[in-house]
N, C-alpha and C positions, 0 to 999 in steps of 0.2 A: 660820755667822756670817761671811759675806762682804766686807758694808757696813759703812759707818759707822753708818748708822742701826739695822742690826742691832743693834748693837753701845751705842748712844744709848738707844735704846729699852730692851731688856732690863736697862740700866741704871735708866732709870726704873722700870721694872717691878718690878724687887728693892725699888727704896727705895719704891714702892707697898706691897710687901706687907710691908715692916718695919712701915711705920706701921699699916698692919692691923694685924699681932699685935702691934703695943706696945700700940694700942689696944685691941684685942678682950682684953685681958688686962684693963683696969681694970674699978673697979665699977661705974661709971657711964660705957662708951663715949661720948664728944662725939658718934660718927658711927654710922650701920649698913655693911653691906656694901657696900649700895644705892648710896651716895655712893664706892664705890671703881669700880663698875664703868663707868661714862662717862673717867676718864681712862684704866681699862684699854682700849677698849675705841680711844680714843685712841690709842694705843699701837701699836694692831695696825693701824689703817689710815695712819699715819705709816711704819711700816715695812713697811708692801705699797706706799704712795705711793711712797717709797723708793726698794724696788728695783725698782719700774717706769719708773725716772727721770724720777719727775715731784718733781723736788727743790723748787721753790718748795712746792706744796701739802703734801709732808711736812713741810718745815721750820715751814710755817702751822700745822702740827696739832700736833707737838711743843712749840711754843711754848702754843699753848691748853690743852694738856693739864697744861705747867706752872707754867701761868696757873690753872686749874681747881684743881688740889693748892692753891698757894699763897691763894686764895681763899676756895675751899668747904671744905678739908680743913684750913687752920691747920698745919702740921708743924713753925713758929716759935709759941710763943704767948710775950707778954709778961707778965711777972706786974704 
């Protein structure tokens, strides 16, 4: 854990897999797994963009990926 993005990224990562198991705990998950792996997956090529120093095209990916959460995955719902 060298970068920032190392460091960004594994951050997203953890509150990905919160919302997994908050979810995967209910009776009726909203989502499957399925819908977690593209912003994971996000994640890992934001943080290889990264620390290849190609800093505009990871910061593009980290924003989509929490553009994607916010989106497809709902982790606000309003009642």
């Amino acid at each position: 854990m060298e970068t920032p993005y190392d460091w960004l990224t594994v951050l997203i990562f953890a509150g990905l897999i919160t919302l997994f198991l908050q979810r995967s705990s209910m009776d009726e998950p909203p989502d499957t797994i399925w819908h977690y792996m593209p912003p994971a997956i996000g994640c890992a090529l934001a943080n290889y963009l990264g620390n290849e120093g190609m800093d505009v095209l990871a910061i593009a990916a980290i924003v989509a990926v929490i553009g994607y959460i916010f989106v497809i995955l709902k982790p606000i719902q309003r009642a």
